[in-house]
N, C-alpha and C positions, 0 to 999 in steps of 0.2 A: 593161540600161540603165535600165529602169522600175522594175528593183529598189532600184538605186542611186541613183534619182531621189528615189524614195521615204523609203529610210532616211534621205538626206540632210536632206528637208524633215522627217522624225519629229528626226533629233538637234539639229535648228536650234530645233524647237517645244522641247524635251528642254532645252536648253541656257538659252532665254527664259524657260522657265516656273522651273529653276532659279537664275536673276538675277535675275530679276524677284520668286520669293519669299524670296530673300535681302534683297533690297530694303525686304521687309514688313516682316520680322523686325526689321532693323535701325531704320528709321522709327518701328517702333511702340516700339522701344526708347528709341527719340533721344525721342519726345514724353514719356514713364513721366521719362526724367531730366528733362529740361526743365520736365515740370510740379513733380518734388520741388526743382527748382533755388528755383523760384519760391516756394515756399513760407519759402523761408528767405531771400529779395532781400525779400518782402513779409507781416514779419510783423503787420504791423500789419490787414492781413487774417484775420480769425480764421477760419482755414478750417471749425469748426461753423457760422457762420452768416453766410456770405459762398461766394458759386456760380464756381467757376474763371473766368467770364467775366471777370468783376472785376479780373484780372491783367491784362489790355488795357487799363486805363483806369490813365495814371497811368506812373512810373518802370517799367521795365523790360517797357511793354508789349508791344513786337516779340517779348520771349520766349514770350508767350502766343499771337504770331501765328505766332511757330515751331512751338509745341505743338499749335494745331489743324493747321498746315501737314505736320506730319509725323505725324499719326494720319491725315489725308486722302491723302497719299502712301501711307503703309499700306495703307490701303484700294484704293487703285485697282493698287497692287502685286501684292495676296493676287486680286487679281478678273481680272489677267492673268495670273497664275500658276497657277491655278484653271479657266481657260477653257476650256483645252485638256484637261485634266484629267478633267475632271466634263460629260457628257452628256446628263443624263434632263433631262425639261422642268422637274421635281420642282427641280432642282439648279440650271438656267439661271433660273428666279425668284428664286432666293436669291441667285444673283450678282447679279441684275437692285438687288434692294434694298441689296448690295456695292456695285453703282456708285453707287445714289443716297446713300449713307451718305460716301461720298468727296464729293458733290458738295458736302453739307448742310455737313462740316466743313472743305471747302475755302471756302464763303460764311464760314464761322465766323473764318478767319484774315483773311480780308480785308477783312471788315466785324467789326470790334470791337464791342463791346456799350457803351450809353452807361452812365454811375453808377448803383448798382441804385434810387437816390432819386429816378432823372428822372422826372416825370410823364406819362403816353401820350401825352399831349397834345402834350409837348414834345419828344419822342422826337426824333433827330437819323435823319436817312437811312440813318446807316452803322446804328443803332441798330437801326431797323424790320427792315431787310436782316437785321443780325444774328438774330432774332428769325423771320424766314423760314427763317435757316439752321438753326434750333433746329427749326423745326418739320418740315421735310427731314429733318435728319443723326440725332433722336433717335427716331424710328418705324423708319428703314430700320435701326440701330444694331440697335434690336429684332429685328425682323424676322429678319436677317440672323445673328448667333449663334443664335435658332433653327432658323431653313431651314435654314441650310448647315451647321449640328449633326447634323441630322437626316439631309441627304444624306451625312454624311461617316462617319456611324456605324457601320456596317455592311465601309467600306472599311479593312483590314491594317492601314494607315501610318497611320489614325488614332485605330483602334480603342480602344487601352490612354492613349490619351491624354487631360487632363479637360476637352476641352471643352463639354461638358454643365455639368459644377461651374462654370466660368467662366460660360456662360449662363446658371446660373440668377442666381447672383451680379449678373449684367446686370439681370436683369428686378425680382429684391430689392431693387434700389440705386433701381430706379425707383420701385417700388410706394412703398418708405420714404419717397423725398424729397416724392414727390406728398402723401403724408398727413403728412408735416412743412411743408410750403407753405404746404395749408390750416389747419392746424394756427395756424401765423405770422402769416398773412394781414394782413401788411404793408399800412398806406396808403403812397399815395403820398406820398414824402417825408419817412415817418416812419422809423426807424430798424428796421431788423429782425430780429427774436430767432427763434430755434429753431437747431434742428440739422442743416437742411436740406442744408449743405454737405458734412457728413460721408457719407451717400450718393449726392449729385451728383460726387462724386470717387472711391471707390469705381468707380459705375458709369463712368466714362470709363477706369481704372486697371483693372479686370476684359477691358471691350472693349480696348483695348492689348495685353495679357496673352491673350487669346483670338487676336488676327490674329497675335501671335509663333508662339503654337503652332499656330493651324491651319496657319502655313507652313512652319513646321518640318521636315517630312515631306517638301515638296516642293522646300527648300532642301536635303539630304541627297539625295536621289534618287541623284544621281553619284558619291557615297560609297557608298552601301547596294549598286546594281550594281556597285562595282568589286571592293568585299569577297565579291561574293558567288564573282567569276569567279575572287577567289584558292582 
């Protein structure tokens, strides 16, 4: 009876963790369309020097609120899909910054960013928030393809896979935009030139492409066992 109890609760966990990072995969895929959707509904944004928040403000912004809405579903997908999964304490801090990465870009859909020409001063509520979300969703973004890179390294299913190249790709996309920022160093108000945008998209497009495949492994799971008992 205790055996049966047992397996019962393992294929239940077995079954969530492979729905759940089906869930991911697909999410982090809906936000990768969503956001190239956007780039051709608003060309008048020139994606070198214009930051994806900018799609919220303006015609077809709910699609921007889509695309953060389902990179945050990704995220909290791949971290219950993962839970069950991954054990060491090494591994529950990297989910830890998994969930806060979900929280930062679930503040990001919901609070829109105000025109990148507003002044601080004038900054709207939703604006501030968004800018909280920013400062959330793009350290734990970090954090989390390294941690959970590093925990997942070592494990079969995800050995041959690149999520290292995807990570570093993350951390490049940042170091880039940060030295194109200061580079720009826009007043306020003033119009603003560089290339800033090129790896602030990049690095959102890398992170996507990294929760597909970290979940990969654990969306097959019930394929890989059934082939194996043929």
């Amino acid at each position: 009876m205790q055996d049966d109890a047992m397996t019962a609760v393992l294929g239940c966990d077995s079954s969530r963790s492979r729905f759940t990072a089906r869930l991911a995969a697909s999410a982090a895929t809906l936000a990768l369309l969503t956001l190239a959707v956007l780039h051709f509904l608003r060309p008048e944004l020139a994606p070198a020097s214009h930051m994806i928040s900018e799609y919220a403000v303006g015609p077809h912004g709910w699609l921007m609120g889509l695309c953060f809405g389902a990179f945050a579903t990704s995220s909290a997908a791949l971290f219950v899909a993962a839970r069950s999964q991954l054990r060491t304490r090494f591994a529950c801090v990297a989910l830890g910054f998994l969930l806060l990465a979900a929280l930062g870009l679930s503040m990001g859909a919901v609070f829109p960013a105000d025109p990148a020409s507003t002044p601080h001063e004038a900054m709207s509520p939703s604006g501030r928030m968004h800018g909280v979300s920013f400062m959330i969703g793009v350290p734990s973004e970090l954090l989390t393809v390294l941690l959970l890179t590093l925990a997942l390294r070592k494990d079969a299913r995800w050995k041959s896979l690149p999520l290292l190249t995807l990570a570093a790709v993350v951390w490049l996309s940042l170091v880039v935009m940060v030295v194109a920022l200061v580079s720009a160093a826009p007043q306020p108000g003033a119009p603003a030139h560089g290339f800033f945008g090129i790896p602030n998209r990049t690095f959102m497009i890398a992170y996507g492409a990294w929760l597909a495949v970290a979940a990969w492994p654990l969306a097959r799971a019930h394929e890989l066992r059934s082939a194996r008992r043929r």
